[in-house]
C-alpha positions in Angstrom: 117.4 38.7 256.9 116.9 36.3 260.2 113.0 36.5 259.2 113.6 35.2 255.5 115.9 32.7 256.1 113.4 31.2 258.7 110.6 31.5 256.3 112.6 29.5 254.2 113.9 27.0 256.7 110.7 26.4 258.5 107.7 27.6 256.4 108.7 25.8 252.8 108.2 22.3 252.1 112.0 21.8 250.7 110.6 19.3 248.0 108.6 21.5 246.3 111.0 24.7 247.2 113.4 22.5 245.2 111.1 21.7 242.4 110.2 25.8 242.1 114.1 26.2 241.8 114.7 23.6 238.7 111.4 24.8 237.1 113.0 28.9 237.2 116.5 27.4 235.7 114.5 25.6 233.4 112.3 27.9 231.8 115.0 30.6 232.0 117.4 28.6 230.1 114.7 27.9 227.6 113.5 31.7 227.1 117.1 32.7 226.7 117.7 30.0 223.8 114.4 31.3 222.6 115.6 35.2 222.6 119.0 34.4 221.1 117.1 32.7 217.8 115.2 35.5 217.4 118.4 37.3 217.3 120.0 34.6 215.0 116.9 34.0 212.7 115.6 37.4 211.3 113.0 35.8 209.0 110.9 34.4 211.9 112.2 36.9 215.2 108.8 38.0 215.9 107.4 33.9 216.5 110.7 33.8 218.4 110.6 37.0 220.3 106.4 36.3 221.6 107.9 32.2 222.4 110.4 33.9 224.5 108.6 36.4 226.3 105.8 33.3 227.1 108.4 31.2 228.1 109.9 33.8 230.6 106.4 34.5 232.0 105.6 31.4 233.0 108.4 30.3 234.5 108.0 33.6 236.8 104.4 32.8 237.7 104.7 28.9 237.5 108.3 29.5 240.1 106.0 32.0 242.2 103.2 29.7 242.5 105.5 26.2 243.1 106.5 28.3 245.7 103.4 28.7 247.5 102.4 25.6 247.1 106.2 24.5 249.2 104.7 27.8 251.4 102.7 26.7 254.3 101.1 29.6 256.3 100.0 27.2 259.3 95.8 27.9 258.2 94.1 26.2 255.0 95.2 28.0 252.0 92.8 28.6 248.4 93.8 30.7 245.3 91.2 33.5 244.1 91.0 32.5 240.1 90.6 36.3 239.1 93.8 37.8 240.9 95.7 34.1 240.1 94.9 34.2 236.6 96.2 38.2 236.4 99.5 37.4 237.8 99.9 35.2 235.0 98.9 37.5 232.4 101.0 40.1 233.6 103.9 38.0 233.7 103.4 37.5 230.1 103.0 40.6 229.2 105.6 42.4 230.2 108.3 39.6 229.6 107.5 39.7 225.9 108.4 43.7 226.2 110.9 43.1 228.3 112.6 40.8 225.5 111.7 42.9 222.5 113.9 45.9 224.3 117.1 43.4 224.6 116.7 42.3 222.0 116.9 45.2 219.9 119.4 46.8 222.6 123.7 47.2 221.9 123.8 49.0 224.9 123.9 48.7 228.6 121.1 51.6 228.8 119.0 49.0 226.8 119.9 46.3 229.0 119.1 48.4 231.9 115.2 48.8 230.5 115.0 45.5 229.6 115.7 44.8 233.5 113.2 47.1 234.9 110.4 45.7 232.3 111.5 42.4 233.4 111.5 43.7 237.0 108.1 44.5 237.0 106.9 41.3 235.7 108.5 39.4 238.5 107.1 42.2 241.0 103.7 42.7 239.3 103.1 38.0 239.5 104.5 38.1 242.9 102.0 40.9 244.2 99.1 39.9 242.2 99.4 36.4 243.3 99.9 37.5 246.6 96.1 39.1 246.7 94.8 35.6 244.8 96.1 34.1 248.0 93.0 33.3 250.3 93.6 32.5 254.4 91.4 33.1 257.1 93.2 36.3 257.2 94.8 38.9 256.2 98.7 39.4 255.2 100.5 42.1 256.1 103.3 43.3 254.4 107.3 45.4 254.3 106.7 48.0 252.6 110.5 48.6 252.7 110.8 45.0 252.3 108.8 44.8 249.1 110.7 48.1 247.8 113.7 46.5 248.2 112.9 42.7 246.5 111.5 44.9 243.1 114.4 47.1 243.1 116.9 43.9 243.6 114.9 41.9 240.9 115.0 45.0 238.2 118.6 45.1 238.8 119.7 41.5 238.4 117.3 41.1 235.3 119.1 44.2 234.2 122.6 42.1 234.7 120.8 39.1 233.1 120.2 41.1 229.8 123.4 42.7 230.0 125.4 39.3 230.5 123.5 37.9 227.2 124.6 41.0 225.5 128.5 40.5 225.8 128.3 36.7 225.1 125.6 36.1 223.3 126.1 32.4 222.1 129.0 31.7 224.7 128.7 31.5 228.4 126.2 34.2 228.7 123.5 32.0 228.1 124.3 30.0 231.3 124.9 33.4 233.3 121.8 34.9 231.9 119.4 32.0 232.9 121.5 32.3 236.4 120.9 35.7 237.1 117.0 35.5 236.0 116.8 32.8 238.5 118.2 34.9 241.4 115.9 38.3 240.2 113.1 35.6 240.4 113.9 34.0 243.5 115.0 37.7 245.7 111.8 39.0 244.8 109.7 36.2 245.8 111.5 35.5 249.4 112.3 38.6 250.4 108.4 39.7 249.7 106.8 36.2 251.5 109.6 36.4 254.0 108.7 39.5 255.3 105.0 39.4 255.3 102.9 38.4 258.2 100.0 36.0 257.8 97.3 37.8 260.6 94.5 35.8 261.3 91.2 37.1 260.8 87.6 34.6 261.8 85.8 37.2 259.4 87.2 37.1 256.3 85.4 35.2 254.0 86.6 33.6 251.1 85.1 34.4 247.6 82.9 32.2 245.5 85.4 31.8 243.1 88.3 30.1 244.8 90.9 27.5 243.4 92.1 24.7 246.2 96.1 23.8 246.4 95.5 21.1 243.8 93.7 22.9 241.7 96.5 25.0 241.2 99.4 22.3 241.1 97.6 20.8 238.0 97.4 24.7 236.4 100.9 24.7 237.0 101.2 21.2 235.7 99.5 22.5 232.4 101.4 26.0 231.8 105.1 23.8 232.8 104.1 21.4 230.0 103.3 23.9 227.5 106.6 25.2 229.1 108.3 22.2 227.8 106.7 21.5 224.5 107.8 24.6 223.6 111.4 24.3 225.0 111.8 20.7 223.4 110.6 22.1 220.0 112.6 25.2 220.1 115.4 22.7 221.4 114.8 20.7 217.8 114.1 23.5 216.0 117.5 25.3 217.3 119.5 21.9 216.8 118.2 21.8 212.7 118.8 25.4 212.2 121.9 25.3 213.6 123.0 22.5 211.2 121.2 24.4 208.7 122.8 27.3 209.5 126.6 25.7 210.2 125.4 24.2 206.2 124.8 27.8 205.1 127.8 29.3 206.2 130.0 26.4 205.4 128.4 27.5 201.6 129.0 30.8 201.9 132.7 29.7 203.1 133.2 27.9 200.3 131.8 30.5 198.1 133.7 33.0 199.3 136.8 30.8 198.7 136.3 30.7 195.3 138.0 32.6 192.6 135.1 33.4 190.6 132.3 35.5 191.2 128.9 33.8 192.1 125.6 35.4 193.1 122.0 33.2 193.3 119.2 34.7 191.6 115.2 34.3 192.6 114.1 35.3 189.2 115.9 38.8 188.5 117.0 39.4 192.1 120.2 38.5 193.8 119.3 36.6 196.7 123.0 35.6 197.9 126.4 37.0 196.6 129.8 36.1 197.2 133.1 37.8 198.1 134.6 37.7 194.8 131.4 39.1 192.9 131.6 41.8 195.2 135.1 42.8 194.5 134.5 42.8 191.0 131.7 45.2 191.3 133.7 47.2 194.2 131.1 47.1 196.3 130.1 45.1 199.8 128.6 41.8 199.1 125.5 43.0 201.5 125.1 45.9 199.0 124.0 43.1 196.4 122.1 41.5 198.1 118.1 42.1 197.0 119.5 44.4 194.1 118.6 43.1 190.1 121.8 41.2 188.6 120.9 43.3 185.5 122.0 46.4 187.8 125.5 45.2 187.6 126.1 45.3 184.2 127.1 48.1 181.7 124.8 49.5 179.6 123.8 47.5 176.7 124.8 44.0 178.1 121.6 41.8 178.3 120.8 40.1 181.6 120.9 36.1 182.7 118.2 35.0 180.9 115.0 33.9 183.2 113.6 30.1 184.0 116.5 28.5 181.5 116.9 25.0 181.7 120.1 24.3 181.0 123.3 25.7 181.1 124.9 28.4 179.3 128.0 30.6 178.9 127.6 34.5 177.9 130.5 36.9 177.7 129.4 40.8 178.8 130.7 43.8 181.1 130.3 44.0 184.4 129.7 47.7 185.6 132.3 48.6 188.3 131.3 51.3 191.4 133.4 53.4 189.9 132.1 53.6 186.1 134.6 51.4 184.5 133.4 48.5 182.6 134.8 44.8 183.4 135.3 42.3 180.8 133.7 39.1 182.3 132.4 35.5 181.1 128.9 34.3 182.8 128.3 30.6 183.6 124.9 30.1 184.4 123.7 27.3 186.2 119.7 26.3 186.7 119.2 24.2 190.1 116.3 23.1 192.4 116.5 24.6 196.0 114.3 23.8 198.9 112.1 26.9 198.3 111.7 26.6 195.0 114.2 27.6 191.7 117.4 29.6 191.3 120.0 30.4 188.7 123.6 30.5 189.9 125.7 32.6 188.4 129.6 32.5 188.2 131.6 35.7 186.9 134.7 34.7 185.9 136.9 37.8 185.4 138.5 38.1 181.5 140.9 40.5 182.0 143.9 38.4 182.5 142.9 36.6 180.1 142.2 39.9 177.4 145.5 40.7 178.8 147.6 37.7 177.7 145.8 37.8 174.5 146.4 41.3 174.0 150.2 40.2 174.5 150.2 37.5 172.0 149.3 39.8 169.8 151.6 42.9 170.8 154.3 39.7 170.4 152.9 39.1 166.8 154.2 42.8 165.7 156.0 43.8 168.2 160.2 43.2 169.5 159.9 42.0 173.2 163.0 44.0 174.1 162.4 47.4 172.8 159.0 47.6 172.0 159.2 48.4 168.7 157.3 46.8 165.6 158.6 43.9 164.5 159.5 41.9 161.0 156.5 41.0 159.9 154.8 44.4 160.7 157.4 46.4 158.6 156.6 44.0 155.9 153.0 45.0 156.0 154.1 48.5 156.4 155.9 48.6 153.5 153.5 46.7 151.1 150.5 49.5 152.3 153.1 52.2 151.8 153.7 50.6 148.1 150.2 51.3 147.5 150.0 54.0 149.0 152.6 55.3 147.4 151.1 54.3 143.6 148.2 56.0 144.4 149.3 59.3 145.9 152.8 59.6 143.6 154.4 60.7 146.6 157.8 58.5 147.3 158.6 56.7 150.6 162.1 56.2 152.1 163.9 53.4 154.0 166.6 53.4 156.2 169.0 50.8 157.4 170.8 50.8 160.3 173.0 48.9 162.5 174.8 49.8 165.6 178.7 50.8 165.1 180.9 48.6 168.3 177.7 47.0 169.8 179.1 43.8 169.9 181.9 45.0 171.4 179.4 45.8 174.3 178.0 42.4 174.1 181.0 40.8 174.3 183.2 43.2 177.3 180.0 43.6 179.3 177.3 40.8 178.6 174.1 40.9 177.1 172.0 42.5 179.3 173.8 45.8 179.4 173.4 45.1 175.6 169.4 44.8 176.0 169.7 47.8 178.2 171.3 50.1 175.2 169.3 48.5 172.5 166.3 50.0 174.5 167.8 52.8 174.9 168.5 53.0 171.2 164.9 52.4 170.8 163.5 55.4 172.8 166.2 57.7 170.9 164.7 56.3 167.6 161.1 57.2 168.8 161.6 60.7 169.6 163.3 61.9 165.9 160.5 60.5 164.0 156.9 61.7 163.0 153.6 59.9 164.2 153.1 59.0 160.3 156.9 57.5 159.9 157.7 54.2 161.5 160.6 52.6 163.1 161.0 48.5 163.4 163.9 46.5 164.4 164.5 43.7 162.4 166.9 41.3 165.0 170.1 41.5 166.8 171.2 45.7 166.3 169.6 46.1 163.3 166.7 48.9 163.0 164.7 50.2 160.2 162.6 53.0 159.4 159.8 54.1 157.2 159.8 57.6 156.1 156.8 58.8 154.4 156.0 61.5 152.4 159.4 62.2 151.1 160.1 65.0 148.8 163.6 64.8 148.2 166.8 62.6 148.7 167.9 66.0 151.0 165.6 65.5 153.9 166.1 61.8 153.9 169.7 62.4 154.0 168.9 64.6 157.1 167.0 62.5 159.1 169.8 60.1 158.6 172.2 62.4 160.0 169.6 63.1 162.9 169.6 59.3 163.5 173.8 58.8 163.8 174.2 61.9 165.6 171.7 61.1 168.3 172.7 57.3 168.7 176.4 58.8 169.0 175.8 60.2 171.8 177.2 58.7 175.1 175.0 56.4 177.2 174.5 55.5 180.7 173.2 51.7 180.8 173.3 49.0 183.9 175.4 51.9 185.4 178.2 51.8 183.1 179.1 55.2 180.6 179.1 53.7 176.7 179.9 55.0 173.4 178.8 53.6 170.1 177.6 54.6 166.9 175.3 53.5 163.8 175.5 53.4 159.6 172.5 54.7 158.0 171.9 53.3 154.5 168.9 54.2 152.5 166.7 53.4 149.5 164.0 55.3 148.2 160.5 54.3 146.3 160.2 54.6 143.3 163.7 55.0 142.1 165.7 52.2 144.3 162.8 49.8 143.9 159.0 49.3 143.4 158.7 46.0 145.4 159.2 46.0 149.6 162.2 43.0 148.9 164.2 45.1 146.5 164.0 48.1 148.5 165.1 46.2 152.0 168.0 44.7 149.6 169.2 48.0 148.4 169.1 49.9 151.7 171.1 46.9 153.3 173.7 47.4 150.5 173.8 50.8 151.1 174.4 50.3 154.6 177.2 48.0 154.0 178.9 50.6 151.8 178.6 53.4 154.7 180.0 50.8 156.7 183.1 50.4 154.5 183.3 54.3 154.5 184.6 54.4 158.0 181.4 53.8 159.8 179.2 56.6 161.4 177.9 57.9 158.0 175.1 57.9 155.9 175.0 56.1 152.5 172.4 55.9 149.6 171.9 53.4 147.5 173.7 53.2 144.1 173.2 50.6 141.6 176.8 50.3 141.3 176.8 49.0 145.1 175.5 45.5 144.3 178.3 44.5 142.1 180.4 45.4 145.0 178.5 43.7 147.7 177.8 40.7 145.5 181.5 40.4 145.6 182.3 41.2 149.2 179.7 38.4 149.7 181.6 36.0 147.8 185.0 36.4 149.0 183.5 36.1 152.7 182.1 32.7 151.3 185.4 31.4 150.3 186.9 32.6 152.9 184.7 30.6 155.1 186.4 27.6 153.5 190.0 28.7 152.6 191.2 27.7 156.2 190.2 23.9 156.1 191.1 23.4 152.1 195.2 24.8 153.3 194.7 27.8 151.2 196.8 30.0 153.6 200.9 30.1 154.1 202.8 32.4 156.1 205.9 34.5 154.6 208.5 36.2 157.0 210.3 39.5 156.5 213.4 39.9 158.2 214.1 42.8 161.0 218.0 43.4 160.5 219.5 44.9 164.0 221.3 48.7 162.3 224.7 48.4 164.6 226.0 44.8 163.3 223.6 44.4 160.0 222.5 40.8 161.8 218.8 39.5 161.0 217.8 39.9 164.4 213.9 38.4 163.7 211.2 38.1 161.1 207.9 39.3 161.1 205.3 36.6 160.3 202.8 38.4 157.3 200.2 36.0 156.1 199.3 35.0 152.6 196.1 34.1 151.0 195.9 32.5 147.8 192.8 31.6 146.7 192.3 28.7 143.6 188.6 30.9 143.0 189.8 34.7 143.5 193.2 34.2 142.9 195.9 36.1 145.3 194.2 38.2 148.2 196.4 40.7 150.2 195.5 41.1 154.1 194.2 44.3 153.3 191.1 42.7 151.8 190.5 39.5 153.6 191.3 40.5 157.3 189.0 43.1 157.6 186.2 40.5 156.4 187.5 38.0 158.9 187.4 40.2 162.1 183.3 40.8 160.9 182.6 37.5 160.5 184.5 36.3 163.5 186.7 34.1 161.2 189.9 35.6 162.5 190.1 33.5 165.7 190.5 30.0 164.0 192.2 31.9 161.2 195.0 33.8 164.0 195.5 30.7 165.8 196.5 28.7 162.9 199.0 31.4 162.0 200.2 31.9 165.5 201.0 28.1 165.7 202.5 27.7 162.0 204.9 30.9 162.8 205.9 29.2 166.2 206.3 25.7 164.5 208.5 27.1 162.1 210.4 29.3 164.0 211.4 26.6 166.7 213.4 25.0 163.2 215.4 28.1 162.7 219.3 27.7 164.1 220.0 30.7 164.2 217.7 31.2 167.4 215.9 34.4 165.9 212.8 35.7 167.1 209.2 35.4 165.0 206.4 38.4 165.4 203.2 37.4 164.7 200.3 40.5 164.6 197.5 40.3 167.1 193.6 41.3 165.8 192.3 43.5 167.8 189.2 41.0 168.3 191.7 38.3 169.6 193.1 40.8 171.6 189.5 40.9 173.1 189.4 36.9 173.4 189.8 36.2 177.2 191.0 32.7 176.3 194.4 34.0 174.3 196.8 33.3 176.8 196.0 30.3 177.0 196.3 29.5 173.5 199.7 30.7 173.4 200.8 28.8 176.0 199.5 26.1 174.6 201.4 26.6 171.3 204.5 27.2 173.1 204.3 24.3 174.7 203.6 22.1 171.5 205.6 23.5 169.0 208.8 23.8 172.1 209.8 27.6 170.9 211.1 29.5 173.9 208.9 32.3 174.9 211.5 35.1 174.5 211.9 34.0 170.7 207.7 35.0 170.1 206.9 38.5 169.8 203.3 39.9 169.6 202.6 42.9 167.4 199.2 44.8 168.6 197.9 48.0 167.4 196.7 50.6 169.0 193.2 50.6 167.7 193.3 47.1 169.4 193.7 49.1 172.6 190.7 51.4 172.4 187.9 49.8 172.4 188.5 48.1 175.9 192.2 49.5 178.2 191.3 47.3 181.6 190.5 44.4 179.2 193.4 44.9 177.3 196.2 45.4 180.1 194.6 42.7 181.8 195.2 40.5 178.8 198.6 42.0 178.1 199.4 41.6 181.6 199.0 37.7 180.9 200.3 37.4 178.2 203.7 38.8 179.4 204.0 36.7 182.4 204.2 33.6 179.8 207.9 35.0 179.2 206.7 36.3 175.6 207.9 39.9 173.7 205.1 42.6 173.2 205.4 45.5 170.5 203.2 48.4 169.8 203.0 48.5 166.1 202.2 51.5 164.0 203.3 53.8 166.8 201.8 57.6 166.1 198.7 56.6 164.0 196.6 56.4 166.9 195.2 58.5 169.8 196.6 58.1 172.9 200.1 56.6 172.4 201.9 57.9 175.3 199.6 57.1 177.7 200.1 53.6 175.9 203.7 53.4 176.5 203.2 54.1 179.9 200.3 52.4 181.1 201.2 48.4 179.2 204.0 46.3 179.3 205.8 46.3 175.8 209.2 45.4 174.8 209.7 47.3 171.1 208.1 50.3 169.3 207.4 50.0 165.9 207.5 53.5 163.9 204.7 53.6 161.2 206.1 53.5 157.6 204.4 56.7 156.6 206.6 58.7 158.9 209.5 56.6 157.5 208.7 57.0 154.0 209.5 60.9 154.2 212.2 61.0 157.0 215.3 61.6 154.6 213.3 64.7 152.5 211.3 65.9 155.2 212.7 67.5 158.2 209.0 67.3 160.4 209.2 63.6 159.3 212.2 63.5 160.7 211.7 65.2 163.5 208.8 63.0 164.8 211.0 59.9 163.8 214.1 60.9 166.4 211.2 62.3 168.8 209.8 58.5 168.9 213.1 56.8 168.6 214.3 58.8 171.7 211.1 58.2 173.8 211.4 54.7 173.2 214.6 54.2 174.1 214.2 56.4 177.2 211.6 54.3 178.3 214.0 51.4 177.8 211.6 49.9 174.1 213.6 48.4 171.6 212.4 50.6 168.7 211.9 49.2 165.2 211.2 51.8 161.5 209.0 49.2 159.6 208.7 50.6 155.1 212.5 51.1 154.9 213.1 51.2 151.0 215.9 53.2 150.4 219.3 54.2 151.2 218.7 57.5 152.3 216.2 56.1 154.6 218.1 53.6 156.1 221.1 56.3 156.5 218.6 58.9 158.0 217.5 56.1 160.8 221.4 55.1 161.8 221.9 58.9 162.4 219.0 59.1 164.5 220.0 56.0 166.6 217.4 53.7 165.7 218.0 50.0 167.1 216.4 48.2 164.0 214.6 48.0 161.0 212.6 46.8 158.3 211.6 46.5 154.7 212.5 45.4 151.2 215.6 47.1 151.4 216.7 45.1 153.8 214.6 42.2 152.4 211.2 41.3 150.9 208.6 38.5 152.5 209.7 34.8 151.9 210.3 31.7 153.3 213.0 31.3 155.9 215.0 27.7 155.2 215.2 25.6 158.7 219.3 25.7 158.3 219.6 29.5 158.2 218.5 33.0 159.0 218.4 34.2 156.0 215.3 35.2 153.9 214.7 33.5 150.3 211.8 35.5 148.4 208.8 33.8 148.1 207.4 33.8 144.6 204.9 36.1 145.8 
């Protein structure tokens, strides 16, 4: 180590020892950039790879022979030009090896060849031009020495290649061109350090000899080529670079789009983005070099070649995994550097086939259930017309609505409604052929087409098929439901040749199974249309009977049995129509609860009874009947409280008659409402007790004041002795349970007797007195002239 250090220190010029140190850096930095664009430019690596290798070799000889030229021996020194020029070439030609093997290398066993290549063009320029080095002498050499500086300079070029290899465009460069500079620099000390210079009188010096300048301007000339080719692959690297930062920036933004886009040379994709790839479902690099024509299905004609303007195709894409893709083509003609491309953008159609495929599902189709629509039962029915004329084979129709479903609506909101109407739906679906049809025409109101009917008797069946099933409990939005549907039905030929007369008929034949109790199956009869016509009519005047003052109330006293006092009236209302003449309640209530009429038309009566009743001296109480649908109105308490406030009748004077088929259809909505209703201070009764289902539980569960015994039970209570039975069974529950109970239909004496000897608190009827007007200035009844 003392011996190389000296040679440095006392047998090296340090100008031109410094001078061999920049020029190593240099032209190792410059190689490196040169190897790394070979890497980075495929198209031209091989240019790249040989500029490299060149570089690298002579910066090794040109660093070996600065060297010398800072190396002074103490004797005149000349160059032999045979053994010179060899180190050169060997420098050169094993760098350019030594390059290719990095270059191609991902491994450290790569980077370890590349070393000892490299190695051994440092090693093979130092030795060579060590015996082109001419003294009056003779050199003798370390072997050890020399082992040691070729093993040391394989092993940092192996760390040079290896530090490229991690970091290729980061700091690797730097450490590269660092540890290329040591290999270099190791190798050439430690082998002049440790040789001797012996002199010799009789060596002679060959013919062909190359003096110390000589050889500075050789070096002169291979450091400038050195540096042309640096500065151009320095400009060269800086364009392609923007070039390339261009490119990708493209390919960024192509990427980025949406759409798919690939650039054709002719028929071949030459670039391909992201997108076009995923629509294909395969890797954009698969694309690449591949015809565009490949990627479409079979019968789709390509792009068409060397068009000058623009145009817009529609074809299928063909997908990796068979399926065909509905896709619009944009094609674009443009001028690139390297002559003309089409660009291609591949806009996918399947949203777009999808929404339109929508609109037209919406066209014939319900939203909410699925089902066909209006207008397609229309067109049904007009091809089953014909179809029908020219096969002589008769087609049904049946009408149906939903029995209670807006009862559902109205307790539990309308999307547990959606939720059984979809449920209705599937039912529907699953009792009926592939050739029969079933639409729904709006709100509950369904539909179907029955083809190929032989007789009334298996229409008549599938009707029965169709209640039964909807009457079956359902489970929708996690609540348990009951409803049930009215079938009415036409048939073709006989009900009607024309699709409007044969939707008319079935909807009149629904009404009538309606008007049967509900849950049944009706056909049409001709006879039904005078009916309906005038069921249609009386709902039209009723619509107007409120506003025009065609509606009084009459009172009907309830007469206490113990002192024979009136102790209240019953408020019964009146219709008298100036178009229909008199209507009973019978026939316009049930027609009001439909059509919703009977709120406006109940609150009008509730505030007429009170206004009247607040004239009576005598103090005694009114009853007014409760519809089961205001029953069901959330804002009724608040209605009667306002009435009791504006008309000033004490609460305890109002009592409010319900049924118990006002109870069924919701008990927590009713007891709340009840519930309410009570803590206003007002009476409840429980009218037409026994005609219902569950009238104990009744009594027990809500808060009423008086029982009211049906008049059917009345009517036979002095003849027959069941009758009479029930009637003392019902006036001593009520009782027990501390009720005020009332017999309503009490016409005769025997009647009247039979309830005193069963106990009965009070009761009612035109025994006791018939519906009239009660004067302001007593509590007596006058009979109306109804």
């Amino acid at each position: 180590m003392y011996r190389i250090l000296a040679c440095i220190s006392d047998d090296h010029a340090p100008g031109l020892l410094a001078l061999a140190g920049l020029i190593c850096l240099g032209a190792n930095l410059v190689a490196v950039t040169l190897l790394q664009r070979s890497l980075a430019v495929p198209a031209r690596r091989l240019f790249w790879l040989l500029a490299a290798g060149f570089t690298a070799g002579v910066g090794i000889w040109s660093t070996h022979f600065v060297a010398m030229l800072a190396y002074d021996p103490g004797t005149l020194v000349s160059y032999e030009v045979g053994w010179t020029s060899g180190s050169l070439a060997i420098a050169v030609l094993l760098a350019i090896p030594a390059a290719a093997i990095a270059r191609t290398g991902r491994s450290g066993l790569r980077s370890a060849l590349a070393g000892l290549v490299f190695g051994l063009a440092i090693a093979g320029t130092h030795n060579l031009g060590m015996l082109g080095v001419v003294i009056p002498g003779t050199f003798v050499w370390d072997v050890p020495a020399v082992i040691l500086s070729d093993v040391l300079g394989a092993a940092f070029s192996a760390l040079a290649f290896e530090a490229l290899r991690r970091d290729l465009f980061g700091a690797g460069r730097a450490a590269a061109a660092a540890l290329f500079f040591i290999a270099i620099f190791v190798l050439h000390f430690i082998g002049i350090g440790t040789a001797v210079a012996v002199p010799d009188p009789t060596v002679v010096a060959p013919p062909w000899t190359m003096p110390r300048e000589g050889l500075a301007a050789a070096i002169a000339a291979m450091m400038l080529a050195v540096l042309t080719l640096g500065a151009c692959a320095a400009w060269l690297d800086a364009r392609m670079s923007a070039a390339a930062a261009e490119i990708a920036r493209m390919r960024e933004l192509a990427d980025a789009a949406l759409e798919g886009i690939a650039i054709l040379r002719g028929p071949t994709i030459t670039e391909a983005n992201r997108s076009l790839a995923a629509l294909v479902g395969r890797a954009p690099q698969d694309l690449v070099g591949q015809p565009f024509a490949g990627l479409l299905a079979p019968g789709e004609d390509p792009p068409g070649e060397g068009r000058s303007a623009p145009s817009v195709a529609r074809a299928r894409l063909l997908r990796a995994d068979g399926t065909a893709l509905p896709v619009e083509m944009h094609l674009q003609p443009m001028a690139f550097a390297d002559g003309p491309r089409q660009v291609v953008a591949v806009r996918d159609l399947r949203e777009r086939a999808a929404a339109e495929a929508h609109i037209r599902f919406l066209a014939h189709h319900d939203p909410l259930t699925g089902l066909l629509n209006r207008a397609s039962l229309h067109e049904r029915l007009e091809r089953a017309v014909v179809a029908a004329k020219e096969g002589g084979r008769p087609f049904a129709l049946l009408c149906l609505d939903l029995d209670r479903f807006k009862d559902v609506n109205d307790t539990f909101g309308h999307p547990v409604g959606d939720e059984l109407l979809r449920i209705v739906a599937g039912r529907l679906r699953s009792l009926l052929r592939s050739e029969d049809g079933v639409y729904r025409q709006g709100g509950d109101e369904f539909v179907v087409v029955q083809t190929g009917v032989a007789d009334l008797a298996g229409v008549e069946a599938l009707g029965r098929r169709i209640v039964e099933a909807l009457s079956a409990p359902y489970a929708a939005a996690g609540r348990h439901l009951t409803i049930g549907a009215s079938v009415g039905v036409s048939l073709y030929p006989r009900d009607g040749t024309d699709p409007v007369q044969l939707l008319k008929n079935a909807d009149i034949a629904l009404y009538k199974a309606k008007g049967e109790g509900r849950g049944r199956v009706a056909l049409f009869d001709p006879s039904l249309d005078a009916a309906l016509r005038e069921r249609r009519r009386l709902e039209e005047e009723l619509r107007h009977a409120l506003a025009r003052g065609e509606f009084t109330l009459v009172y009907q006293p309830q007469v206490a049995i113990e002192s024979g006092r009136v102790a209240g009236y019953e408020a019964l209302l009146r219709w008298r129509s100036p178009v229909l003449g008199d209507r009973p309640p019978s026939c316009f209530i049930p027609v009001a609860e439909e059509t919703g009429l009977v709120l406006p038309l109940g609150a009008w009566a509730l505030r007429q009874a009170c206004r009247e009743a607040a004239s009576w001296t005598a103090g005694c109480t009114v009853a007014v009947n409760l519809s089961p649908v205001q029953l069901q109105d959330a804002d009724l308490p608040v209605l009667v409280q306002e009435v009791l406030a504006e008309t000033g009748l004490e609460p305890s004077r109002l009592e409010l008659e319900i049924t118990e088929t006002a109870l069924i259809r919701d008990r927590d909505r009713a007891l709340t409402g009840l519930e309410r209703l009570k803590t206003l201070g007002v009476r409840l009764a429980l009218d037409d007790f026994g005609t219902g289902y569950s009238s104990l539980s009744y009594l027990q569960t809500f808060p009423f004041d008086t029982l009211k015994i049906d008049r059917c039970f009345v009517a036979r209570v002095a003849e027959d002795a069941s009758s009479a039975t029930i009637v003392e069974s019902v006036i001593r529950l009520g009782q027990g349970l501390g009720l005020r109970v009332v017999a309503e239909g009490v016409e005769h004496e025997n009647q009247l007797a039979a309830l005193r000897a069963h106990g009965c608190d009070a009761v009612q009827g035109y025994l006791l007195g018939a519906p009239g007007v009660v004067a302001a200035d007593r509590a007596v009844p006058r009979r109306s002239a109804a």
